[in-house]
N, C-alpha and C positions, 0 to 999 in steps of 0.2 A: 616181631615184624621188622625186614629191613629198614635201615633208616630212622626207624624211629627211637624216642628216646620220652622215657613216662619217669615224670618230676611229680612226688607228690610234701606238698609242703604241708603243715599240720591241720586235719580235718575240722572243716567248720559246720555246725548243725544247726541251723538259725530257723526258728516259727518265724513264717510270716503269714498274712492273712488269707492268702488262696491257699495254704497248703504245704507241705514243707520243704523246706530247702536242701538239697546234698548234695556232697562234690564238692563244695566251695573252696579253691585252694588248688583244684587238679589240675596241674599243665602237663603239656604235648609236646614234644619236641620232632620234628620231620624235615630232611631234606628237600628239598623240590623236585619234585616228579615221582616221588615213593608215595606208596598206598600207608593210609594210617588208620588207625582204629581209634573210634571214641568211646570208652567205655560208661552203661550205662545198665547197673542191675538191681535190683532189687535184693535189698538184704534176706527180705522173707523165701526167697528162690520160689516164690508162687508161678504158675501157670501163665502165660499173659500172650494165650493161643489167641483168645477172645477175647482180649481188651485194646485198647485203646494208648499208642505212645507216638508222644510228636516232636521232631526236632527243629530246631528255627536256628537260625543264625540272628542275633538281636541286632538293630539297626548301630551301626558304628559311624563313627566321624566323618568317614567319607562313602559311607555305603549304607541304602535303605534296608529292611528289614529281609532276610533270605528264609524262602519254605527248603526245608532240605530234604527231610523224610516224614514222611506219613504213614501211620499202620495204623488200622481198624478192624479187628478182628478178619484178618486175611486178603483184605484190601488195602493196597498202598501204592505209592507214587510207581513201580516198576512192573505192577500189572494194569495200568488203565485209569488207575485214580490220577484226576486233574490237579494242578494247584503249582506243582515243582519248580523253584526257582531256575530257570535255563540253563546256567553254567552249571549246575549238580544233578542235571540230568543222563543217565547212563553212565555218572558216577560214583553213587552211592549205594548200597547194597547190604544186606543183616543175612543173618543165621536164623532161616525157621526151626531149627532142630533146637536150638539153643535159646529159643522162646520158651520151653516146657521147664527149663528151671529160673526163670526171669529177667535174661538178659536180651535186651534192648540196642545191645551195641551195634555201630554202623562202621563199616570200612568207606571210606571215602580214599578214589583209585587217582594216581596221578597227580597229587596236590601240587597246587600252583598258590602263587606268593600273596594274590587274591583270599587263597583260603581261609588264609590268618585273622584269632578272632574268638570271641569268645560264644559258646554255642550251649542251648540249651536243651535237654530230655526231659519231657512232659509227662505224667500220666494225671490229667485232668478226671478221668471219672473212680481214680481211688479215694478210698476215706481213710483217712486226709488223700489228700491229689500230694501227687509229691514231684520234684522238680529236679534233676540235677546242672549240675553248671560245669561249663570244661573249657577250657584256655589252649587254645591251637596256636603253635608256632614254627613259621615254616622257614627255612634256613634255604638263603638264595646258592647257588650251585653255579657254577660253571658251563657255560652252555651257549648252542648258537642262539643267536636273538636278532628278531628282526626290528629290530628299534634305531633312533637315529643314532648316526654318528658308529651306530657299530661296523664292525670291518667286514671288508667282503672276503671270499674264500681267497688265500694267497695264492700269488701264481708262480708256479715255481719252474725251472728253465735249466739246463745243461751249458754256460756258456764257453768252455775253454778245457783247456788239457794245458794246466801251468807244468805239469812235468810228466817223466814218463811214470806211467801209470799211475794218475792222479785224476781227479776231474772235479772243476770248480761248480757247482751249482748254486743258484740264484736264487731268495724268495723277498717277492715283492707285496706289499701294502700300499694301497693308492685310498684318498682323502677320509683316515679313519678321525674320531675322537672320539673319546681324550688319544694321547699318543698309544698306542698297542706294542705290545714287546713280542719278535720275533723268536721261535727256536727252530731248531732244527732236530728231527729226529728220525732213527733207522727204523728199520722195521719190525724190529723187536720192544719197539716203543721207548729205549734209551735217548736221552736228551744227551747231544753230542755240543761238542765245543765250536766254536764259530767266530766269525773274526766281529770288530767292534760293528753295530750295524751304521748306516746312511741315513739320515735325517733329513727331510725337507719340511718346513712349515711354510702353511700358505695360510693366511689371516681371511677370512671372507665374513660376510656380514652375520652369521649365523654361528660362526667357531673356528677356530682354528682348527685347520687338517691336518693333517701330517699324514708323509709320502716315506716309509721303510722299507730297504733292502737291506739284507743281510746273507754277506757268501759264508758259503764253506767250503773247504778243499775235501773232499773223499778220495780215499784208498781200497776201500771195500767193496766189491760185486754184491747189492742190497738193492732194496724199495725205499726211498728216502721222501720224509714230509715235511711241510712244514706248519707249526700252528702259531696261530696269533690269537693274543691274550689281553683284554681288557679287562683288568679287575674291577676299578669302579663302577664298571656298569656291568659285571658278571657276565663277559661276554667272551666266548672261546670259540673258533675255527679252522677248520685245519686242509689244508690246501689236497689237493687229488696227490694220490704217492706217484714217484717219477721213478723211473729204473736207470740204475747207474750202472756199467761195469768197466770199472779202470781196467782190471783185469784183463778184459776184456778187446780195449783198444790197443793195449801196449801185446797185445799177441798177434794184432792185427798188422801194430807195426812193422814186428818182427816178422814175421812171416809172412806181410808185401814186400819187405826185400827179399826174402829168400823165392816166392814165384815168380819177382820180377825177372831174376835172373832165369831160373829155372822155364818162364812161361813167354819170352821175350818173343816169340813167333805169334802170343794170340789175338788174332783178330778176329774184331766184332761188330762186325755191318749191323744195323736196323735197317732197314728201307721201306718205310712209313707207307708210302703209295703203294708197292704191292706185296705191303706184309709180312717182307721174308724175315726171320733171323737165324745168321748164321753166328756159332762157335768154331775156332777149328783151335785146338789144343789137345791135351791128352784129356782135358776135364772131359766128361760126359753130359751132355744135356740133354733133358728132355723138352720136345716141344708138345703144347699145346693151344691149341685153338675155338674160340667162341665167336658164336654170333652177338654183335654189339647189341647189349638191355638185356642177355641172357645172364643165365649164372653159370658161374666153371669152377671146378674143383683143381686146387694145385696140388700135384700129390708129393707126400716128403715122410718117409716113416724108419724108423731104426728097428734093430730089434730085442726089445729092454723094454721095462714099464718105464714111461719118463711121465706119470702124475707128479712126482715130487721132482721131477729136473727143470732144466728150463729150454725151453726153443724160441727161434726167432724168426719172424720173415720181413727180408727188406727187398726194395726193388733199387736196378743201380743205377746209377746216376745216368740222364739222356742228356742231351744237349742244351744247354743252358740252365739245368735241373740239380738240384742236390739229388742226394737219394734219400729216396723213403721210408717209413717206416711204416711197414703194414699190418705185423701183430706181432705181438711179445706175450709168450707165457709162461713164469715165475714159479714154479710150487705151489699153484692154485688160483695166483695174481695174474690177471690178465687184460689187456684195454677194454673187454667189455664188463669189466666188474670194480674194478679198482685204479688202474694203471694209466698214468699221464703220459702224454711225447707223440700217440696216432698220429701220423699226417694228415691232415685234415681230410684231405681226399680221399679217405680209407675209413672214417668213421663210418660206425652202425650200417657198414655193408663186409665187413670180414667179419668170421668167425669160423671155431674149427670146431671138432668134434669130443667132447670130453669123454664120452663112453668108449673109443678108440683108443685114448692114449696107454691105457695100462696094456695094450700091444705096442705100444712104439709107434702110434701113427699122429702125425703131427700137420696132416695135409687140413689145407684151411680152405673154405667155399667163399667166393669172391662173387657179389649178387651184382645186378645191375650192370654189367660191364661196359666201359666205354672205350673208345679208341685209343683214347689218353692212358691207357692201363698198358697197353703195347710194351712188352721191355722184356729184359732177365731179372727174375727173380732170385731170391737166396734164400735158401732156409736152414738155419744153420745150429748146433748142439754145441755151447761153448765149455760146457760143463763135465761132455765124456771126456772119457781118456782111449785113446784120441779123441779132441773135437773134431766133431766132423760138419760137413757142408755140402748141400745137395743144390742144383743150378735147373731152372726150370725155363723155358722160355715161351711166353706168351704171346702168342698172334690174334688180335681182334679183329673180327671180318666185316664190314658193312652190312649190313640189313640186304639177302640176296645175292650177294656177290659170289662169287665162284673161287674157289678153295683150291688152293696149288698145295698141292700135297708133298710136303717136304723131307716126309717121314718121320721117325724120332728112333734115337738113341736108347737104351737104356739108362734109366736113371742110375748115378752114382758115386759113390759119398767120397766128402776129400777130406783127407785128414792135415788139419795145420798145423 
């Protein structure tokens, strides 16, 4: 059984006056949260379809007496027999097959730090009654916990481009204790290097907090996490993954100067009040239009399986607006599964199509539309050879309003 680990130290056989004694001596060893087995047979390998075995957790120091399992010839706690201590309920479970040579054993699913303890198997109506005895110990683990003082999920953040093709990312802890130690790690679960972390303590009547960040510079186009780690209190969590691609920007560099030069004629009206957008360049765009609270399909497809590539859709920057980030999809990672950075105004209303992409279609559905969605879109493949980049433009219409039909373009792809 995973997890577990069976100690048994020299058997002890003691009469006592109900009946006899066995097991005396047998310890458990289990991690927290693995299923464990307490073993409990009969030397004679007799039948005990139709008898009678009962297990109890005996009263401990800081815990009254627990019923755990009950069998009476084919009734017990997991068809309808009453009695079962609460917490070991729908946790406990035997082998009927494994009755017919006299084993009694119980898997107990999930063990929690509770568990721990020493537990007895009864068969009262044999002559002698015989008794055995088992020592449970459960080995605390790493893990989220919702108890005080533990940390909450870290938040981790994109803030800077210290150089070309680098990118500095952030992970912050707000009022954990005891203090929690920050890492950093890729998406291959490698625990990367990082600079010394940021320290604040704030003293309050109940403990000291403490407030950690910890940067790190990346080079690598990855999913990057962060987890925080409290050992004292066995307490582990690990921040939503963010996507990074230096790669990524510093192409972007490059290659806004070379269409600045190249694209220096392109202008790009919005005009909000009667919803025109125009392009005039050599790019091609396509326009589309919804009625505002409807849903609209942007469409963006290549032609290649991209399940294991990656695509992106951002909207660009309006007037007083950074630009957006409306979905990102990684080799299976994506905002609606995994993936930190959505602009808030794009959550759990974008999503694309995964049965689509092993044809190259990368077009995502955009629900609930508002006015505020108005703009050009990008969807763009940084990963082919050529990248390429598909320009969409969207018109949201009033509820009613009447549609100036602007026509559309072909869609198609720019290579950077």
């Amino acid at each position: 059984m995973f997890g577990v680990k069976l100690q048994f130290s020299s058997l002890c056989l003691c009469l006592v006056l109900s009946g006899i004694t066995l097991g005396l001596g047998q310890v458990i060893s289990v991690t927290e949260d693995s299923d464990v087995v307490l073993p409990c047979s009969l030397s004679t390998k007799e039948n005990i379809e139709f008898k009678l075995f009962d297990w109890k957790k005996p009263a401990q120091k800081d815990q009254p007496r627990k019923e755990v399992f009950f069998y009476d010839a084919g009734v017990h706690y997991n068809n309808g027999h009453p009695g079962q201590s609460e917490e070991f309920k729908g946790r406990v479970f035997f082998s009927q097959k494994e009755l017919k040579q006299g084993n009694a054993s119980i898997t107990i699913r999930n063990t929690t730090v509770t568990d721990r303890g020493i537990y007895t198997c009864v068969f009262p109506r044999l002559q002698p009654p015989q008794r055995f005895q088992i020592k449970l110990i459960v080995a605390l683990i790493l893990k989220v916990r919702e108890i005080a003082g533990a940390s909450p999920k870290p938040s981790v953040t994109i803030l800077d481009h210290p150089e070309g093709g680098a990118l500095l990312l952030q992970c912050f802890v707000q009022g954990a204790y005891p203090k929690p130690e920050l890492q950093w790690k890729d998406n291959a679960g490698k625990n990367l290097t990082a600079a010394e972390p940021q320290v604040t303590e704030r003293k309050e009547k109940d403990a000291t907090r403490y407030d950690v960040t910890l940067q790190i510079t990346v080079t690598k186009t990855d999913y990057y996490s962060c987890v925080a780690t409290q050992h004292e209190i066995y307490h582990q969590i690990t921040s939503d993954k963010i996507y990074a691609s230096p790669k990524e920007k510093l192409i972007w560099l490059i290659g806004g100067l070379f269409l600045g030069s190249v694209l220096s004629a392109l202008v790009v009206v919005v005009w909000f009040k009667r919803h025109q957008i125009m392009r005039t360049c050599r790019e091609k765009v396509k326009l589309v239009r919804a009625e505002e609270g409807k849903t609209v399909v942007l469409p963006c497809s290549v032609k290649e399986n991209i399940e294991s590539n990656h695509f992106r859709w951002t909207k660009d920057a309006q007037e007083n607006e950074l630009p957006k980030e409306v979905f990102l999809y990684y080799k299976g990672n994506h905002y609606n599964n995994s993936s930190g950075g959505q602009s808030e105004e794009f959550k759990e209303r974008v999503k694309h199509i995964q049965t689509e992409l092993k044809d190259g279609n990368a077009s995502i559905i955009i629900t609930n539309i508002k006015r505020a969605d108005t703009g050009i879109y990008t969807c763009e493949f940084p990963l082919l050879e050529p990248p390429q980049r598909f320009l969409i433009g969207l018109i949201v219409d009033g509820q009613g309003e009447d549609e100036d039909d602007d026509g559309a373009t072909e869609l198609s792809p720019l290579s950077v």
